[in-house]
TIPATOR-773188 format. One record per residue (C-alpha): x, y, z; residue in three letters. Coordinates in steps of 0.25 Angstrom, whole numbers, padded with zeros to 4 digits, always signed. Layout:
% TIPATOR-773188
XYZala/...
//
This chain:
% TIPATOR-773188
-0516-0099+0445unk/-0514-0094+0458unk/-0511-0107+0464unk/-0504-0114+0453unk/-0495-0103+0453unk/-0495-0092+0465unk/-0499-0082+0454unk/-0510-0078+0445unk/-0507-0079+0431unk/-0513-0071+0420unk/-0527-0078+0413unk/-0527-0083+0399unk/-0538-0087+0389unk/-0541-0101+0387unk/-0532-0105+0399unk/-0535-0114+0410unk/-0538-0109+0424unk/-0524-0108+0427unk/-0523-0095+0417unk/-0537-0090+0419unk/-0545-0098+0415unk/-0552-0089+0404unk/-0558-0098+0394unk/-0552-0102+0381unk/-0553-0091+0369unk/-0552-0100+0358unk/-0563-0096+0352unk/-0569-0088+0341unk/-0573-0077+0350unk/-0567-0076+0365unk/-0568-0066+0376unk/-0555-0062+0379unk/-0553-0054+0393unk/-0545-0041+0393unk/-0542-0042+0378unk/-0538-0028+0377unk/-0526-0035+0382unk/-0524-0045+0376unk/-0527-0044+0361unk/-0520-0036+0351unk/-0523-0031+0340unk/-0515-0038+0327unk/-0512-0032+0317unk/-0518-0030+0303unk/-0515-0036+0290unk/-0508-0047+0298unk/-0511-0062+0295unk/-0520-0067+0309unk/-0510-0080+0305unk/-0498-0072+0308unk/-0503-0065+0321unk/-0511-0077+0327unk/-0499-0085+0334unk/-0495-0072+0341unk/-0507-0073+0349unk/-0500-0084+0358unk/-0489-0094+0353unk/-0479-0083+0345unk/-0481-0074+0357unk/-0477-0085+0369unk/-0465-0089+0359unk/-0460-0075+0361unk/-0462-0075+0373unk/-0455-0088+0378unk/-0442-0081+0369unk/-0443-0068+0377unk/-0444-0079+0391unk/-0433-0087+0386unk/-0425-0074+0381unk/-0422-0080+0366unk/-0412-0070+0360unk/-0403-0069+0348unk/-0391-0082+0346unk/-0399-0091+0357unk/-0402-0106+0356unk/-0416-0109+0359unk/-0423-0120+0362unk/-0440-0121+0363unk/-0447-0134+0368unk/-0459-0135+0361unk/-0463-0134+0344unk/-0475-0129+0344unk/-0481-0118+0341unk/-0475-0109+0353unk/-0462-0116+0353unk/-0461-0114+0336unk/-0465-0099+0338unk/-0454-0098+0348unk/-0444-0105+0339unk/-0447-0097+0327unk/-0447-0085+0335unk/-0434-0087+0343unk/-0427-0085+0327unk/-0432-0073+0328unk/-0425-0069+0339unk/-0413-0074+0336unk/-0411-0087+0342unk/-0402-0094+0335unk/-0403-0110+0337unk/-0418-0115+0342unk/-0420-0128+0346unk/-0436-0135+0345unk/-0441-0146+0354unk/-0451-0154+0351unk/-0458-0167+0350unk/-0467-0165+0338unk/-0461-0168+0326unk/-0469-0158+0317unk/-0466-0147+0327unk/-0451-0149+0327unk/-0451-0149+0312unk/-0458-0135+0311unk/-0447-0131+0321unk/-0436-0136+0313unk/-0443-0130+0299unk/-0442-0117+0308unk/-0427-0118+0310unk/-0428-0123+0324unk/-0419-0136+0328unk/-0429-0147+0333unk/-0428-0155+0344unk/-0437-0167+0346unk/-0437-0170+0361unk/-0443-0184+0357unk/-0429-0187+0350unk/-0421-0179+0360unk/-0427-0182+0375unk/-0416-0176+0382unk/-0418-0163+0373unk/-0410-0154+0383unk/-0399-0164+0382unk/-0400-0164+0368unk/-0401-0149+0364unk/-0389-0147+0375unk/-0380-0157+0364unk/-0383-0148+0352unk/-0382-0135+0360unk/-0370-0135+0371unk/-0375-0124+0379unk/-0388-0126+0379unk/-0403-0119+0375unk/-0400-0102+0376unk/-0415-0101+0378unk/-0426-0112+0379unk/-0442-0112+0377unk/-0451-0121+0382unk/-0463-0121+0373unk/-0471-0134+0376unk/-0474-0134+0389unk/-0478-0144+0399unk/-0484-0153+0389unk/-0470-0157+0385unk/-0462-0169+0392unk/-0455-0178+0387unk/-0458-0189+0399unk/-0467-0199+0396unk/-0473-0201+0411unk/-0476-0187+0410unk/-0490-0187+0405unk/-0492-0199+0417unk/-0485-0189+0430unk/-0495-0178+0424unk/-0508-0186+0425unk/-0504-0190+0438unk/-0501-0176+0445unk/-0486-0180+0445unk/-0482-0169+0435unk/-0489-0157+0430unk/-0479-0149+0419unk/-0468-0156+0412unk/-0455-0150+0416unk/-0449-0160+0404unk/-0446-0149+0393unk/-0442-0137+0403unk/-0431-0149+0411unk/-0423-0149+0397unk/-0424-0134+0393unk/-0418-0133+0406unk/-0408-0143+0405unk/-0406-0138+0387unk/-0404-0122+0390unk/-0391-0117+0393unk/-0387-0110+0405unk/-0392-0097+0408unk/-0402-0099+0398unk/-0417-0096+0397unk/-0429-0104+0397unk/-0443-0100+0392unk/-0455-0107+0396unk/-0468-0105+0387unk/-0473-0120+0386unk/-0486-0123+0398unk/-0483-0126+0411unk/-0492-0125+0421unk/-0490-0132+0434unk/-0476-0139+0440unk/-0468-0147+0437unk/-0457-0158+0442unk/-0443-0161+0440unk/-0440-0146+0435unk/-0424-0145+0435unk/-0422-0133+0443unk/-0409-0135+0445unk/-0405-0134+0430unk/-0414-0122+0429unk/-0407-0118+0441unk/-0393-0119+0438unk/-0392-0116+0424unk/-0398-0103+0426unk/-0409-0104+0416unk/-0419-0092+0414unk/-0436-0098+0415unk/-0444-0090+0412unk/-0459-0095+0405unk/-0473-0090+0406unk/-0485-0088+0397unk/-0484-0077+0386unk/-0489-0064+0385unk/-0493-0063+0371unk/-0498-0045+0372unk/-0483-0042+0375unk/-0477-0048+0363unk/-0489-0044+0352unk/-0482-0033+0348unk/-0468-0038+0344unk/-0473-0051+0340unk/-0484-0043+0330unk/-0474-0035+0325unk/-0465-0047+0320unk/-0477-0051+0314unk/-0480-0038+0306unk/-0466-0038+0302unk/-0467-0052+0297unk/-0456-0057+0306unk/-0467-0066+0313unk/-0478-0075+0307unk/-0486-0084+0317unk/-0494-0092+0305unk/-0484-0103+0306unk/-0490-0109+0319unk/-0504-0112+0313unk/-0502-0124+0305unk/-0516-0127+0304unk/-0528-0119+0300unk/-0543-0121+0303unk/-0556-0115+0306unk/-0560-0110+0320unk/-0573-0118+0319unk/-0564-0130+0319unk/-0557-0126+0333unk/-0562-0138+0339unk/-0556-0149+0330unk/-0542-0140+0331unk/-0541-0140+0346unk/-0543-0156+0343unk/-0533-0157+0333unk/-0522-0148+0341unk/-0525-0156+0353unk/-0521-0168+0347unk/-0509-0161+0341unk/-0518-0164+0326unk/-0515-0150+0321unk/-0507-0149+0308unk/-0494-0144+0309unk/-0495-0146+0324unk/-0496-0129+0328unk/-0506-0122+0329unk/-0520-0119+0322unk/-0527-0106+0318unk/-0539-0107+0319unk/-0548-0096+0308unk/-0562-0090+0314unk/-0573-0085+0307unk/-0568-0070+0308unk/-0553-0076+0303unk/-0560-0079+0291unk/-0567-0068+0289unk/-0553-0060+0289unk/-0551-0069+0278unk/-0537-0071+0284unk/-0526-0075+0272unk/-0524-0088+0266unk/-0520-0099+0275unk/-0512-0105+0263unk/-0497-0101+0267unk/-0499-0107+0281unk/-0495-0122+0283unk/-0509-0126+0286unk/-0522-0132+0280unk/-0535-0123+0281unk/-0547-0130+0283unk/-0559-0122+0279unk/-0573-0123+0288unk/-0579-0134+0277unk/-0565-0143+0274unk/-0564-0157+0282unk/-0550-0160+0286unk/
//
């Protein structure tokens, strides 16, 4: 960390070396080091299904709005349809945005973002998508979020720059959040980036006044508020598992998810031995199909 980035940087389970390099904890017993900190205690009579997505992609959507200041009246606009980018979508509403726009590629992501009231964009139609979103809205993005990381270009010689040490992040989908966000406007960065990258428009940046900020989220400091919206029933996280399965089955999951197999393309909750002893509730009023330990899919 220290010579990737002049600091060092907080540690974090089931990171590489460059955060720690704690092993994973997706198991069905883990160690977890100075967990007086971070674990909380949830509260009872509360669906698991409701409170699960809090433990990381509700919690770094509320925190790229706090990063990007989304506020009451604004235009928003969030690179990335899954699960992370979705929550902060849905969550934007809450706070009172009042347009938000979805890029994507995926198609099945972009129609749960449209079924959630967003307006979609598919970047494969739209390759200039800063150009386009700036011929819908004339002044621009008020706030933007970049939810997908470096993973997420559009160039196809790209993967080739990469292999050869030519390029390490994309800089593809931050260039047009820069080029779609108004003036004066801010930027939030919650999608992975690690190392550097080339042909970053610093001038834009520069002269348009744009406020960056990004970083990883710290789940402990938005528990509370974000527990309480779920007591409250203003906040459900059981929309993002769109598939169910047994924690003996991880293996063949981390395949499937891999491989981008999963159904409903988010994400999969896993039940353990101890969930089932709980005799969690009925999985019927979730969009997913539950296979039990002896069914063959």
């Amino acid at each position: 960390m220290e010579v990737a980035y002049g600091h060092r940087l907080g540690g974090k389970l089931g990171y590489s070396r460059l955060c720690g390099g704690y092993p994973g904890d997706q198991a069905e017993y883990c160690r977890v080091p100075h967990a007086d900190l971070s674990c909380v205690k949830a509260p009872e009579l509360i669906d698991a299904r409701k409170l699960l997505g809090l433990t990381n992609v509700v919690t770094t959507a509320w925190h790229a709005l706090e990063l990007a200041e989304v506020q009451e009246g604004d235009v928003l606009g969030v690179w990335g349809c899954g699960p992370i980018g979705l929550a902060a979508q849905r969550l934007a509403r809450l706070r009172g945005a009042r347009k938000i726009y979805a890029m994507d590629k995926d198609a099945q992501r972009l129609r749960i973002a449209e079924d959630f009231g967003m307006t979609p964009v598919d970047v494969d139609a739209h390759p200039d998508v800063a150009e386009y979103i700036m011929s819908i809205e004339d002044h621009g993005l008020d706030r933007s979020i970049e939810a997908s990381g470096y993973r997420s270009s559009q160039k196809a010689e790209f993967p080739a720059m990469q292999a050869i040490g030519l390029e390490r992040d994309s800089s593809d989908t931050l260039s047009a959040i820069i080029k779609a966000t108004r003036k004066g406007g801010n930027v939030a960065l919650v999608g992975d980036f690690f190392f550097t990258t080339h042909n970053f428009p610093i001038g834009p940046l520069m002269q348009k006044a744009l406020t960056v900020r990004g970083g990883q989220t710290w789940p402990q400091k938005y528990y509370p508020f974000l527990m309480d919206l779920v007591v409250q029933g203003k906040l459900d996280t059981a929309w993002l598992f769109t598939y169910v399965d047994e924690f003996e089955n991880i293996a063949d999951m981390y395949q499937k998810f891999s491989h981008h197999e999963v159904p409903g393309r988010l994400k999969v909750c896993l039940v353990t031995a101890f969930g089932r002893s709980q005799q969690m509730q009925s999985y019927s009023d979730l969009p997913v199909h539950y296979l039990g330990a002896d069914e063959v899919e």
